[in-house]
C-alpha positions as CSV (number, residue, x, y, z in Angstrom):
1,X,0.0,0.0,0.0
2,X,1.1,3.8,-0.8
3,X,1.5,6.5,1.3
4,X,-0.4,9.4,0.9
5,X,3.1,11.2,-0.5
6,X,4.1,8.6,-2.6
7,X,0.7,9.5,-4.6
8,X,1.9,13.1,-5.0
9,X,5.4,12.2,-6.1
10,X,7.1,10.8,-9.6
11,X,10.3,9.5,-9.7
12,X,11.7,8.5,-13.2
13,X,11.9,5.1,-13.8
14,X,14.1,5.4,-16.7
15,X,12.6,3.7,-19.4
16,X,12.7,4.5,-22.8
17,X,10.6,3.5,-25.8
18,X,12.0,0.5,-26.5
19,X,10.7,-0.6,-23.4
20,X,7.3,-0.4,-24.5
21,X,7.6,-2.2,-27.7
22,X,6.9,-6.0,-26.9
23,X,3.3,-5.3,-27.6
24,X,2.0,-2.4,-29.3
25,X,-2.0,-1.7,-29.5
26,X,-3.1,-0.8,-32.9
27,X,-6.0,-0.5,-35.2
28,X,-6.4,-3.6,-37.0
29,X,-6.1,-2.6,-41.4
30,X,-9.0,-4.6,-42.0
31,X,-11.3,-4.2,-39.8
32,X,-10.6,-1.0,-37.4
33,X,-10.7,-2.9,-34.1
34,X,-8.3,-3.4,-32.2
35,X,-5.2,-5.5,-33.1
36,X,-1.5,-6.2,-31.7
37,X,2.0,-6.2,-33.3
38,X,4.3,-8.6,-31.1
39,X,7.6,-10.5,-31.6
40,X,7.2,-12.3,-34.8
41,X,7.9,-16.4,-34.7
42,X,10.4,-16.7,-32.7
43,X,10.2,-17.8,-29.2
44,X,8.7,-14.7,-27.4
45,X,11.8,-14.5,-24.7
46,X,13.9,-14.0,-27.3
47,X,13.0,-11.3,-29.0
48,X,10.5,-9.2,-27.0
49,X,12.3,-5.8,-26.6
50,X,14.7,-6.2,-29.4
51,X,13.5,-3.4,-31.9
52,X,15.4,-5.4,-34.9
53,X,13.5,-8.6,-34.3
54,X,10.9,-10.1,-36.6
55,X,7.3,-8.3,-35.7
56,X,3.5,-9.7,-36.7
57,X,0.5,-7.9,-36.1
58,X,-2.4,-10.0,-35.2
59,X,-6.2,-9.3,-35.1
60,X,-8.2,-11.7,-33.3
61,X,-11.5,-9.7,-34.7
62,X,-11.1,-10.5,-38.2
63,X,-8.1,-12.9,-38.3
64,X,-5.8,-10.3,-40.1
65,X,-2.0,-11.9,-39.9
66,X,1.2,-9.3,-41.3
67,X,4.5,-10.5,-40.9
68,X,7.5,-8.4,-40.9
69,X,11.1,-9.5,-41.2
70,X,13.8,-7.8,-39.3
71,X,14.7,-4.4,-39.7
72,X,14.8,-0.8,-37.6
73,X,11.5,0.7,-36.5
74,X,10.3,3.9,-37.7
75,X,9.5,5.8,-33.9
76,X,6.6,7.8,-34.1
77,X,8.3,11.6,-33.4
78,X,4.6,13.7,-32.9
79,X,4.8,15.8,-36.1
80,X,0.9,16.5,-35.9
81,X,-1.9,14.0,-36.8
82,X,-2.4,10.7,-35.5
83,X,0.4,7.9,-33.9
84,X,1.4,5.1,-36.0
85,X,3.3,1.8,-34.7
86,X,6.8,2.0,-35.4
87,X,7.2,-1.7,-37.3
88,X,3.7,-1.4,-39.9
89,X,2.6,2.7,-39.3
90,X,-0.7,1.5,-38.9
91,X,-2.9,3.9,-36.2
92,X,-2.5,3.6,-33.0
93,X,-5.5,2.4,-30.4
94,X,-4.3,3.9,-27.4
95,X,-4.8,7.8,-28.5
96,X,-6.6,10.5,-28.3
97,X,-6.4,14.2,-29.5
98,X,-6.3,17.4,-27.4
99,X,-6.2,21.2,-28.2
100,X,-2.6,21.1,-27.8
101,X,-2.0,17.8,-29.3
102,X,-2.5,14.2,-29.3
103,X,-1.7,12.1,-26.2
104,X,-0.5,8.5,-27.5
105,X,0.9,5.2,-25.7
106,X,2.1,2.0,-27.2
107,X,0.4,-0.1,-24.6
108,X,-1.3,-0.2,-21.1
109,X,2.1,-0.1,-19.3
110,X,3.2,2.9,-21.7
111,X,-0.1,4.6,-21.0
112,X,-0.3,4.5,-16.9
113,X,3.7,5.7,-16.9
114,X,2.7,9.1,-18.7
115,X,-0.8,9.1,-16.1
116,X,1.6,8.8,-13.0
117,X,4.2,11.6,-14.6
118,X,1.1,14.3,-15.9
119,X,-1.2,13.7,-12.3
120,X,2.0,14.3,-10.0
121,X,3.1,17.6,-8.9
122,X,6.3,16.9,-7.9
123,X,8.3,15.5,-10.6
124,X,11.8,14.3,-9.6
125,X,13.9,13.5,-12.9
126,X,18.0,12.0,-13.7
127,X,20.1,13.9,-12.1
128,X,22.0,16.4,-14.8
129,X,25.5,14.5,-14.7
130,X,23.7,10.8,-15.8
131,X,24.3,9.9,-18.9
132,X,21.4,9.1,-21.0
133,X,18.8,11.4,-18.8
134,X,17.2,13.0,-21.7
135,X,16.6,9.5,-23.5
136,X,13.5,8.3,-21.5
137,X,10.0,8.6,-22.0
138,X,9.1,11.5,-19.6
139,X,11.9,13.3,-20.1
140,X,11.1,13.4,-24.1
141,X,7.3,14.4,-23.5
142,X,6.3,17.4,-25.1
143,X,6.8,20.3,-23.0
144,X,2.6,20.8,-23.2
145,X,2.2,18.0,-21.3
146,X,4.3,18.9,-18.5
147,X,3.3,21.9,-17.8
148,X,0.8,22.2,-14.7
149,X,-2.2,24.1,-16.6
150,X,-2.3,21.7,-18.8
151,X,-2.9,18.7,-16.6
152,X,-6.6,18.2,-16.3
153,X,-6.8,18.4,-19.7
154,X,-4.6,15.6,-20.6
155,X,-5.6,13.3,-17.6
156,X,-8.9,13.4,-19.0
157,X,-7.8,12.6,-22.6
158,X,-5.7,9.8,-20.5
159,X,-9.4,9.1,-19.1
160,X,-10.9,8.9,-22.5
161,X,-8.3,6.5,-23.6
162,X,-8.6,4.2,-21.4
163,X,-12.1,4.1,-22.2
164,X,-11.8,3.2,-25.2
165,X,-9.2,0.3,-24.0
166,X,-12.2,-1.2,-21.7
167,X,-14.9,-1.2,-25.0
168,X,-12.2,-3.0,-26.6
């Protein structure tokens, strides 16, 4: 159980994107439901946060199967519009579009990191002199969403994301 502070406080836990990657929520090409890309044929062990290993993305609504070989993946870098998954740039489930911009997460995991960062008010980061500091996912939100009058706003686009995660 958490103390009352621990609520009111956000330590980084220094992940980055890569860490989010095993299984990405995305709307399915076929039939716009929702569908997952995960580590291709291999044992799942092997390859779950290597970015270079073999993806699939798999619909269980309609049956829709992609493979893709190897290869880099394309992060998504918030130039306006919608997400897209870094392996097939297909949308995005877990999203949803603000004044200011769109709030996006690759999965569940991805999604409640950025609720606990935006709903704290005392943010505690890397200290300056670590290397690597300004490589992990709060640290490389956009400044819009770390800024105090902005955080109702995005919690309740975090709100209306998860809704959509429960209809799913």
């Amino acid at each position: 159980m958490s103390s009352p502070s621990a609520r009111h406080r956000f330590r980084d836990p220094r992940s980055t994107t890569y860490d989010f990657l095993a299984s990405v929520l995305v709307r399915c090409p076929g039939c716009d439901e929702v569908a997952y890309v995960v580590a291709g044929p291999e044992p799942v062990a092997v390859h779950d946060r290597d970015p270079f290993a073999p993806r699939r993305l798999v619909c269980r609504n309609c049956g829709t199967a992609k493979t893709r070989s190897g290869g880099g993946a394309a992060l998504y870098r918030g130039r306006g519009g919608p997400a897209t998954d870094p392996y097939f740039g297909v949308r995005l489930w877990l999203q949803a579009e603000t004044r200011h911009g769109w709030v996006w997460a690759y999965g569940p995991e991805h999604l409640d990191l950025i609720r606990r960062f935006v709903r704290a008010p005392l943010r505690e980061g890397i200290p300056w002199r670590d290397h690597g500091r300004k490589m992990t996912v709060v640290a490389r939100l956009p400044a819009w969403m770390q800024q105090a009058r902005n955080r109702d706003e995005v919690l309740r686009a975090i709100t209306r994301i998860h809704a959509s995660l429960r209809r799913a």
